[in-house]
C-alpha positions in Angstrom: 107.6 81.8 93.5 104.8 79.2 94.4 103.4 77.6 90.9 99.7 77.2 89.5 98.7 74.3 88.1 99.2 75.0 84.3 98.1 73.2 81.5 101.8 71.1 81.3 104.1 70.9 83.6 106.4 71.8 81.3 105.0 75.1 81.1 105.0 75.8 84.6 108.9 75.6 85.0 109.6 77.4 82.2 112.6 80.1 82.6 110.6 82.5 79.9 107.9 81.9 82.3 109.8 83.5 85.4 111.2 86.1 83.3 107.5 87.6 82.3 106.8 87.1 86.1 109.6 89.2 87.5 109.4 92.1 84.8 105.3 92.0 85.6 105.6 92.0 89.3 108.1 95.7 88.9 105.7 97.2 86.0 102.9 96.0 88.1 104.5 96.9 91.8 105.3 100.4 90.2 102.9 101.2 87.6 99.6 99.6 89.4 97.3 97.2 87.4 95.7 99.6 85.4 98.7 101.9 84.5 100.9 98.8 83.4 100.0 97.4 79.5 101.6 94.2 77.8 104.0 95.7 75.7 105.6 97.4 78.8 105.8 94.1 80.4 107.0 92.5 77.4 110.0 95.1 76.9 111.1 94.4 79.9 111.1 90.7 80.4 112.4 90.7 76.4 109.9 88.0 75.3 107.5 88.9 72.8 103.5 88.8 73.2 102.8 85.8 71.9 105.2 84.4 74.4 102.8 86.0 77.2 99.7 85.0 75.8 101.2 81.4 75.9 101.7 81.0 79.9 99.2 83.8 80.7 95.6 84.1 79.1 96.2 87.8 79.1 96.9 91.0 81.4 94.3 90.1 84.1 95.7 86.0 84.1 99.1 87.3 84.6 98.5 89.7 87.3 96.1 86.5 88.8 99.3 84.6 89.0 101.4 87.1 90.6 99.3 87.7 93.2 98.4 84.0 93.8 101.7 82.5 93.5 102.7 85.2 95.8 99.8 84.3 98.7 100.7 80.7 98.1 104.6 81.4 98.8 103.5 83.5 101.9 101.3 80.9 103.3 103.7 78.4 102.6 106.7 79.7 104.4 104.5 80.1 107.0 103.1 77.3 107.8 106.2 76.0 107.7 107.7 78.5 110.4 104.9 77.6 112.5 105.7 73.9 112.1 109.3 74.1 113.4 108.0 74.8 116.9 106.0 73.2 119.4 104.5 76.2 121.8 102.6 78.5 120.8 105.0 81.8 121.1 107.6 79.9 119.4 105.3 79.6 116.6 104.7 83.2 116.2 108.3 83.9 116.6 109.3 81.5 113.8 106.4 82.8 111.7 107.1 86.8 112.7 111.2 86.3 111.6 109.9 84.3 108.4 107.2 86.7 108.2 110.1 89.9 108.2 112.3 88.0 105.6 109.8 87.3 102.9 109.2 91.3 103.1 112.4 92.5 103.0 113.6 89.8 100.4 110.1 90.5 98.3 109.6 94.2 98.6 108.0 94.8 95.2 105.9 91.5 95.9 105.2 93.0 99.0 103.9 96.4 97.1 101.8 94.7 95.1 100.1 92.8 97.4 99.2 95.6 99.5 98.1 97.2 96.8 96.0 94.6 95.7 94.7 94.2 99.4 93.6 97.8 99.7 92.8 99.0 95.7 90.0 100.7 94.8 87.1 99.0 93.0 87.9 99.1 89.4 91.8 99.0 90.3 92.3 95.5 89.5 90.5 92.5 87.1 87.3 92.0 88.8 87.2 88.5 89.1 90.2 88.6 91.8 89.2 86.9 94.6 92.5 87.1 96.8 90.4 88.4 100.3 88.2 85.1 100.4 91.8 83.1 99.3 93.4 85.4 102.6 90.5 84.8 104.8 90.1 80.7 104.5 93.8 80.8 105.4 94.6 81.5 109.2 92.0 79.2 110.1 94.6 76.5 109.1 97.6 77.7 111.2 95.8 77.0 114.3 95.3 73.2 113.4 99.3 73.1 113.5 99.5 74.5 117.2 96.4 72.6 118.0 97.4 69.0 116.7 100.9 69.6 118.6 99.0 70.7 122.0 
């Protein structure tokens, strides 16, 4: 997964870190935001709360992460796809084949991200602002074909 800019570094690379991640994203990819509680997510990444609370401010910070860190990864590979070629189809082959491996590779990312894209208000912590993050985005991958045109 992409990383955030946490308060150390050291926190950020953290293997109890990535363990509360992956058991999240299946409660969360499964259960949905609202359905999913800490203790479930806990259980199954076998960490205890405070060991949540200590990389993740709470529920809503976690789920922040997931879905960030997830974007980031996306946008990422990407970019990078569309990098590797110089004409414009080439690009959106590379990025369509990189594109079709992050899904099949990250279907529970995947879930949740869809999820988050189409939920209901109320669905998720309201101060998720993943559509403006999305939107700023493609703008980018055109400087790529652009600057190599």
């Amino acid at each position: 997964m992409a990383k955030l800019k946490p308060k150390s570094k050291a926190r950020d690379d953290s293997g109890t870190r990535r363990q509360i991640l992956r058991a999240a994203v299946k409660r969360f990819a499964h259960a949905g935001y609202a359905a999913a509680s800490v203790q479930q997510i806990v259980d199954d990444a076998k960490v205890s709360k405070p060991a949540l609370y200590y990389y993740f401010q709470d529920k809503a910070g976690l789920f922040r992460a997931l879905v960030h860190e997830a974007h980031d990864e996306r946008y990422r590979l990407l970019q990078a796809a569309a990098a590797r070629r110089k004409d414009i189809r080439g690009q959106l082959e590379e990025i369509l084949a990189v594109l079709f491996a992050y899904v099949h590779e990250n279907r529970e990312l995947m879930r949740l991200a869809f999820a988050t894209m189409f939920a209901a208000p109320g669905e998720l912590p309201e101060d998720l602002c993943h559509r403006d993050k999305w939107r700023s985005r493609p703008a980018n991958w055109t400087s790529v074909s652009t600057a190599r045109s």
